[in-house]
Structures are given as structure tokens and as C-alpha cells.
C-alpha positions in Angstrom: 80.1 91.1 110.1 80.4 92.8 107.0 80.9 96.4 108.3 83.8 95.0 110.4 85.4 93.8 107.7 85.2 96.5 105.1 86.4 98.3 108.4 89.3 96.2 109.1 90.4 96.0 105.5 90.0 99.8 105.1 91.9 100.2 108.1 95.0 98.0 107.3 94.7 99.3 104.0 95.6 103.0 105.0 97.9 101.6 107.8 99.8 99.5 104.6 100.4 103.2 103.1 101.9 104.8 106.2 104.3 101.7 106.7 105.6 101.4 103.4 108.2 104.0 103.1 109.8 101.8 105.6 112.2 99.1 104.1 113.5 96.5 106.3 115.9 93.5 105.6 115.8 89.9 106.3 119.2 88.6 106.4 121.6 90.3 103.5 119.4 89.0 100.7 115.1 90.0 101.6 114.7 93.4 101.3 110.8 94.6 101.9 108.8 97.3 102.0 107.1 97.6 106.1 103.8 97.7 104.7 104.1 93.8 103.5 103.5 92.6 106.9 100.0 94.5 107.0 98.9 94.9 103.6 99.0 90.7 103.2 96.4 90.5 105.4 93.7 92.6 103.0 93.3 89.6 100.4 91.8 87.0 102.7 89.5 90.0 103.6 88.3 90.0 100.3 87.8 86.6 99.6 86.3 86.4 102.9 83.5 89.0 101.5 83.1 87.5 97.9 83.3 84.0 99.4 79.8 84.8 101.5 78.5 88.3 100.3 79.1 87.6 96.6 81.4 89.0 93.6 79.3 92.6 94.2 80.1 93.0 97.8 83.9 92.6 97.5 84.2 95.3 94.6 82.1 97.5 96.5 84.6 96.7 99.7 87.5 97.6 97.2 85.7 100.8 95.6 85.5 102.0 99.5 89.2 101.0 99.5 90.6 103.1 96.6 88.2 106.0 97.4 89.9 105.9 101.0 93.4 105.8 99.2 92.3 109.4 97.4 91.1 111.0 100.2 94.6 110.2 101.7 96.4 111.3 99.4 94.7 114.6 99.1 95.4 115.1 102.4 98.9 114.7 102.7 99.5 116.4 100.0 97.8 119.4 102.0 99.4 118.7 105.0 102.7 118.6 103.6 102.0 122.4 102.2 100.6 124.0 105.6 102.2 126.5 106.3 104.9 125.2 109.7 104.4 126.7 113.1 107.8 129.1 114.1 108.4 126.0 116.7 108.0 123.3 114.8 111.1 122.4 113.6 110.7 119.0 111.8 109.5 120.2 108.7 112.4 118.9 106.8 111.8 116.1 107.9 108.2 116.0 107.8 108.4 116.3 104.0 110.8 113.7 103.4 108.9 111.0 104.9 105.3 112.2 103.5 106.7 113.3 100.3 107.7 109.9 99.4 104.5 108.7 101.2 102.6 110.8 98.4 104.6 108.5 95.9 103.8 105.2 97.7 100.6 105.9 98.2 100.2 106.6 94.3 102.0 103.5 93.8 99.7 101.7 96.1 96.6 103.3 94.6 97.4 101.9 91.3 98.1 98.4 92.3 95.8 98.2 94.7 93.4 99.2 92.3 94.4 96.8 89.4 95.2 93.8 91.9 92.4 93.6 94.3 90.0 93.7 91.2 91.8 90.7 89.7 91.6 88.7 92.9 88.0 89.7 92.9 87.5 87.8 89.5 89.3 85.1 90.3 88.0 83.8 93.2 84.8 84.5 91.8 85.4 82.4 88.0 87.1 79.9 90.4 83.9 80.0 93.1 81.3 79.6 89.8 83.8 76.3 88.8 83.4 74.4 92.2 81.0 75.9 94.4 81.3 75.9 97.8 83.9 73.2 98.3 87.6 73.5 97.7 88.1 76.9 99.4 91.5 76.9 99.4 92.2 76.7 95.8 90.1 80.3 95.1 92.0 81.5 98.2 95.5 80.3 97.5 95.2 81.1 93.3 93.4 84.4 93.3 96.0 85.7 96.0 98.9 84.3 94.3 98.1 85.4 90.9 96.9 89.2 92.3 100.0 89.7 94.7 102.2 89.2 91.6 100.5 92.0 89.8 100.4 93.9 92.9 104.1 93.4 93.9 105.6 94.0 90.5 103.3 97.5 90.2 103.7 98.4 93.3 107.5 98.0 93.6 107.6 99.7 90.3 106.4 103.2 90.9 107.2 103.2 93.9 110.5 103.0 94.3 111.6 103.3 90.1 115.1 105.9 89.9 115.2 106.0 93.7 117.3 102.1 93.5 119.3 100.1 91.3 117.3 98.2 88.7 119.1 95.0 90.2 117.3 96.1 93.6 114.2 96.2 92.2 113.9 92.9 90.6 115.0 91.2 93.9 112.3 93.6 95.9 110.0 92.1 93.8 111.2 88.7 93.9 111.2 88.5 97.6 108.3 90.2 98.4 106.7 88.3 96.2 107.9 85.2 98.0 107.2 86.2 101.4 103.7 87.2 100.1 103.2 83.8 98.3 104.2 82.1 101.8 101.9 84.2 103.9 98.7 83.2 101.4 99.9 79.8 101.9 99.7 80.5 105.9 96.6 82.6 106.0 94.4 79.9 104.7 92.9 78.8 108.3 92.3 82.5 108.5 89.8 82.8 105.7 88.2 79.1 106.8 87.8 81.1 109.9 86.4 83.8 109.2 83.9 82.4 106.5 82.9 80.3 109.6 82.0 83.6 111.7 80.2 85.0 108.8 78.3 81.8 108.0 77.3 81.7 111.9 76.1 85.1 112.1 74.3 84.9 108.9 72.4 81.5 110.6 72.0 83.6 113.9 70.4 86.1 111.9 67.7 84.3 110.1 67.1 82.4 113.0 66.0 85.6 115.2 63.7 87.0 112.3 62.6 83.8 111.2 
């Protein structure tokens, strides 16, 4: 169970850069960066991993995540400097979109990097307070606390000089509210898959026992 979910949070993780130089709107006031609606779904991944595999496991998960973030950004840097076939005639375009990729996966890199961590030692501090009961609180605080830090850095390099400093501050207040809501929601989530993992970890011992 642990491969799949280093897997799926590696995934969503690279699919989180792609998506973000997307903004999209909620009304006239929520203004958000694509990658919100993916990227959410990495924290209960986490806590999923350091609620059964331990503190060790989850930074190793997040190490794998941040190497993964290098790798891509290494190769869209190259990718945006191959040299264009005669017919290709999207170039232009081409470099827009992946140039400002290059500077929201940077962006994401660093917040990633300095968030996930946090959210890491939270849940764990929080884990060490109460054991294996109240799951919710580790879930709901470390994500809470973590997507501030990660909304505010985020939001900051990535999109500093390109909008209005008034447009930043309500980015970050918005996604910030739409991120606290979804940790609020995502709760039967983690229950669920700590379940699974529990199970197969039973299932296991029970074959080689």
C-alpha cells in the first residue's frame, strides 16, 4: 500500500505543477491557481503514510517528491530550449506556457518543500501527544497550519510582479480558504485510507505468521 501511495502522491504532485499556470475564478471574488484542486489531495497522503509508516516514511515520501520536482524542472527547462521542428509552429506558445511553468514549478518546489516538512512534524508532535486516537485533530491542524505556509509561498513566487499586490493577498486568502475547507472535507478520506493500510498490514502478518 505504500508504493501506491508515494505513487499517487508523486503523481498528483507533478500533475499540481502542470495545472497551475492555470487560474480560474469562482464568482468575481475566488481567484485560484488550477493546481488547488489536485495538489489538496497530497496532505492526507502524507498523513496517511506518517499516521501508519511513521515520521521516517513520510519524509522519505516527500524527499521522492521534491527530487521528482527537480527532475521536472530540468526538463522543461530543456525542452523549452530544443531546437523547434520547421513545422512546428507553436513555439511561441510553447514557451509562454512552460516558461511560466519553470517559475511555478520553482515556486512549488520551495513551498512544497518547506510545507510538506512542517505537516510532517506536526502530525507527528501531535501523533506522540495522543496516540492513536483523535485522528482528525493531527489531520485537520497539520494541514491547516502547512497549507498556510504553502499558500502564502507559493502564491508569492509564483505569481510576484506578474499581479497587483491587492491580487495577491486575496489569491492567498482564498486559496487558503478553499484549502482550509477541503481539509475539513478530506477527513473520511484519510480514516479511509488508514483503514486500507491497517487491513493490508493485518493481511500481511497473517499470511507470514
Amino acid at each position: 500500500m505504500l508504493l501506491y501511495l508515494n505513487g499517487a502522491f508523486v503523481g498528483l504532485l507533478i500533475l499540481s505543477n502542470i495545472l497551475a499556470v492555470k487560474l480560474f475564478s469562482i464568482g468575481e471574488w475566488m481567484v485560484l491557481p488550477a493546481a488547488v484542486i489536485v495538489y489538496v489531495f497530497t496532505f492526507p497522503i502524507t498523513d496517511t503514510i506518517a499516521e501508519i509508516y511513521g515520521k521516517e516514511a513520510a519524509r522519505k515520501t516527500v524527499f521522492a517528491g521534491f527530487i521528482t520536482q527537480l527532475a521536472a524542472l530540468a526538463f522543461i527547462f530543456f525542452a523549452i530550449h530544443l531546437p523547434a521542428a520547421p513545422f512546428f509552429g507553436d513555439q511561441a506558445s510553447f514557451e509562454s506556457i512552460f516558461s511560466a511553468g519553470f517559475r511555478v514549478t520553482l515556486a512549488s518546489l520551495i513551498s512544497y518543500f518547506i510545507s510538506q516538512n512542517l505537516d510532517v512534524t506536526i502530525f507527528h508532535k501531535l501523533k506522540e501527544r495522543h496516540g492513536e486516537s483523535k485522528l482528525w485533530v493531527r489531520n485537520n491542524a497539520s494541514t491547516m497550519v502547512s497549507q498556510l505556509a504553502d499558500t502564502t509561498i507559493f502564491i508569492t513566487i509564483a505569481f510576484a510582479g506578474t499581479l497587483p499586490v491587492g491580487a495577491l493577498i486575496g489569491m492567498i486568502v482564498t486559496q487558503y480558504l478553499f484549502k482550509w475547507i477541503v481539509a475539513a472535507a478530506d477527513t473520511p478520506l484519510v480514516y479511509l485510507l488508514v483503514k486500507l493500510c491497517r487491513r493490508e498490514q493485518v493481511s500481511g502478518k497473517a499470511v507470514y505468521s
